[in-house]
C-alpha positions in Angstrom: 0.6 -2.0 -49.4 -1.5 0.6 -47.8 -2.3 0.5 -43.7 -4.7 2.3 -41.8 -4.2 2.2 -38.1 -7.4 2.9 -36.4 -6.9 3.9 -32.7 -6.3 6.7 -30.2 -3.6 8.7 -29.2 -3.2 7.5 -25.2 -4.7 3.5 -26.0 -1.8 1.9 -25.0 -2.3 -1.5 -27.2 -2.2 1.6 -30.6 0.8 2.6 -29.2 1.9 -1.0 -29.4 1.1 -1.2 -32.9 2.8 2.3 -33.9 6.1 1.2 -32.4 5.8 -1.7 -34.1 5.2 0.1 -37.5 7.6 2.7 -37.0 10.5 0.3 -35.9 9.7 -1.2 -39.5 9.8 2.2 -41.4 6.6 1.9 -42.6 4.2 4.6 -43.5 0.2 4.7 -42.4 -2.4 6.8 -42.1 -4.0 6.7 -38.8 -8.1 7.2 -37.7 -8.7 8.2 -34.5 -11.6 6.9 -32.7 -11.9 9.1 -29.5 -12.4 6.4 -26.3 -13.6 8.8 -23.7 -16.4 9.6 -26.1 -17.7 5.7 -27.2 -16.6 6.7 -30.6 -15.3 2.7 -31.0 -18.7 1.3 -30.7 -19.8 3.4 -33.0 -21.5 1.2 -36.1 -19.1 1.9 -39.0 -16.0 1.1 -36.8 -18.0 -1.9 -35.5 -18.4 -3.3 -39.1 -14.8 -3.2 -38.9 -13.7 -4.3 -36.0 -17.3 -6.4 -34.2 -15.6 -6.1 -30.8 -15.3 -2.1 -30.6 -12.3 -1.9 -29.7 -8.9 -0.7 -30.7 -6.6 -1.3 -32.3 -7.7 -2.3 -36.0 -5.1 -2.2 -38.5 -6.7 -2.3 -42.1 -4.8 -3.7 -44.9 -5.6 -3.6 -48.7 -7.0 -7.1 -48.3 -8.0 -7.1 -44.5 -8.7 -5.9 -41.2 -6.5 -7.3 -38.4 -7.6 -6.9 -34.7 -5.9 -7.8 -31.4 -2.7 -5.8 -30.8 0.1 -9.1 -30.2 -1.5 -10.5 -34.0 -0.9 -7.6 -35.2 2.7 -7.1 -34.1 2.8 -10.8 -35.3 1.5 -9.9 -38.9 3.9 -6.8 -39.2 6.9 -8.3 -37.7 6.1 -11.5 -40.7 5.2 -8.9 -43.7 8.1 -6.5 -42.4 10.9 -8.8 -41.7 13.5 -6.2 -41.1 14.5 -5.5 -38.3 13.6 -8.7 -36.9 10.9 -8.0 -33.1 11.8 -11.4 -32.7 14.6 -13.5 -31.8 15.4 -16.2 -34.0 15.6 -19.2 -31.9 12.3 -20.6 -30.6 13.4 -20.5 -27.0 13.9 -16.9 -27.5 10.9 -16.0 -29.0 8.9 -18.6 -26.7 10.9 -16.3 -24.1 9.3 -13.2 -25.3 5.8 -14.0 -26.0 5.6 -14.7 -23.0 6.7 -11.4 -21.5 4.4 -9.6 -23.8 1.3 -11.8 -22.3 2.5 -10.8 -19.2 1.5 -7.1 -19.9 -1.0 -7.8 -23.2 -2.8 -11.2 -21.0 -2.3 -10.1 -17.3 -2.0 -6.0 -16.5 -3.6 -4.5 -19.3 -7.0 -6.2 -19.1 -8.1 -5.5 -15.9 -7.0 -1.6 -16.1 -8.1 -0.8 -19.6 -10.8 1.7 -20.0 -13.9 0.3 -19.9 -13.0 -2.1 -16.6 -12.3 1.0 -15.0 -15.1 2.9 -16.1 -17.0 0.0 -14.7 -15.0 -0.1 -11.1 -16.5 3.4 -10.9 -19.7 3.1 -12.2 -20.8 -0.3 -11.2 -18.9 -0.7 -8.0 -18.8 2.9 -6.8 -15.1 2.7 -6.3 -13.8 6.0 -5.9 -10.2 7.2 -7.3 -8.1 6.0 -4.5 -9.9 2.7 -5.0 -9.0 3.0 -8.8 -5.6 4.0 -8.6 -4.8 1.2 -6.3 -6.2 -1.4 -8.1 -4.2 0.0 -11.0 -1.1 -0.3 -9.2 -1.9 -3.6 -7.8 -2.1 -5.1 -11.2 0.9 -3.4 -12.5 3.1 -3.6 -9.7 2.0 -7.6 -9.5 3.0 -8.1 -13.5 6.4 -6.0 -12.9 7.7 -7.5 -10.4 7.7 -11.3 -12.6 9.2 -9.0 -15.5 11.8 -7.4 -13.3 12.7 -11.4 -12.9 12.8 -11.8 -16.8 14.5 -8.9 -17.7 17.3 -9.0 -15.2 17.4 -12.5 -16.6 17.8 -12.2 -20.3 17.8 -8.5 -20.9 21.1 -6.8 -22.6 19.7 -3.3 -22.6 16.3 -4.2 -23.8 13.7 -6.7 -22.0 15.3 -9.4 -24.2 18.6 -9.3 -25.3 20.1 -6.3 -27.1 17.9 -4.9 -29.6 14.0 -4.7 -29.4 11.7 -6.9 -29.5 7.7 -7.4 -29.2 8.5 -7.6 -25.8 9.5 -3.4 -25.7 6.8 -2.6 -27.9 4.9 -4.0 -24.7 6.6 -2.6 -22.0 7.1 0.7 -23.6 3.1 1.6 -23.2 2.8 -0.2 -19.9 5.4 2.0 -18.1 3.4 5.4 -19.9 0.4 3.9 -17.9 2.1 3.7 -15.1 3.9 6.9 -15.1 0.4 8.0 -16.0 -1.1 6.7 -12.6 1.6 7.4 -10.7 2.8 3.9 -10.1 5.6 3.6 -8.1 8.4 2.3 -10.4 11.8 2.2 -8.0 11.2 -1.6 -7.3 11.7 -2.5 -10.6 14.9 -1.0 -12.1 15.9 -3.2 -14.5 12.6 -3.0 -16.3 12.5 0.9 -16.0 16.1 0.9 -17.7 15.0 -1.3 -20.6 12.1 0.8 -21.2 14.2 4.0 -21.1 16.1 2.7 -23.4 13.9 1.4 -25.9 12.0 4.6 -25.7 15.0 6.6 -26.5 15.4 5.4 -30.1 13.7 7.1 -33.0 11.2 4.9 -33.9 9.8 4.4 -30.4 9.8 8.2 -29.5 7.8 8.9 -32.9 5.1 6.6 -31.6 4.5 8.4 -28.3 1.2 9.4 -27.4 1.5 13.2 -27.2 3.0 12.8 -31.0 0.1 11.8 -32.2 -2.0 13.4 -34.6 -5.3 13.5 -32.3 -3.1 14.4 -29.0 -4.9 16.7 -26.9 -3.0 15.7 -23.6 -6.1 16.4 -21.5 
């Protein structure tokens, strides 16, 4: 089978995707669809993917959208290894630590909600960053709980789950905004960790094909 992995280098739900993918071994091409220039609401991705947005993963016979169905659908088709535990308390356990960050932090401080923060509300940078840290530090803190709960190296257990190829992006964002990440060591040791291993170091942003690090 064929994938195409439409995104962009620094979209942290793509880098999702590319752990995912490179945990399994997999190979894909990529299409890069430059955010800071609208080029995902452009019409011929948006007769791929309606809501303009990325991720889109195309397959020979579809188009899958939404970064946590897509981990689903790659973690199904690509059994081995397993980004999910295999009792259902388990993998009930980390669903819900990805919605934390994929439901709770990465909505309000994607792109386009803070491109409207400064547009629409006139918040300044200060205003920005704080409500960036707000969000994340509000999310971390209930993973901190989690992980120091069932982590074993990783957020849950000892080998990675959907859960890292969460966290992973989330603490790039951070690091990105400068969030302050002391309160939360357990968390900040999981995703050290994960990031450490092949797979999840081949699927960092400034790896990418369309990296410009500006």
């Amino acid at each position: 089978m064929s994938l195409t992995l439409h995104g962009y280098w620094r979209s942290t739900t793509a880098y999702r995707v590319r752990i995912a993918i490179a945990v399994k071994g997999v190979e894909y091409a990529q299409v890069t669809h430059d955010l800071r220039k609208g080029e995902q609401r452009d019409a011929e991705y948006g007769a791929l993917n309606p809501q303009g947005l990325v991720p889109a993963l195309a397959t020979d016979d579809a188009v899958l959208t939404q970064s946590p169905a897509i981990l689903e659908w790659i973690d199904e088709t690509y059994p081995n290894p397993p980004l999910l535990p295999a009792d259902a308390n388990g993998r009930a356990i980390v669903r819900a630590m990805a919605a934390t960050i994929a439901c709770d932090i990465h909505p309000v401080n994607n792109l386009r909600i803070l491109n409207a923060l400064r547009t629409e509300l006139g918040a300044d940078e200060v205003a920005v960053n704080r409500w960036i840290a707000r969000w994340i530090g509000d999310g971390f803190a209930a993973l901190e709980t989690q992980i120091a709960r069932y982590g074993d190296g990783f957020a849950f257990g000892a080998a990675p789950t959907i859960a890292d190829c969460h966290l992973v992006p989330q603490v790039y964002s951070a690091e990105r905004f400068a969030v302050d990440l002391s309160p939360y060591p357990k968390l900040k040791a999981a995703a050290e960790n994960a990031r450490a291993l092949p797979a999840f170091a081949a699927a960092h942003p400034d790896r990418q094909p369309d990296a410009d690090r500006a």
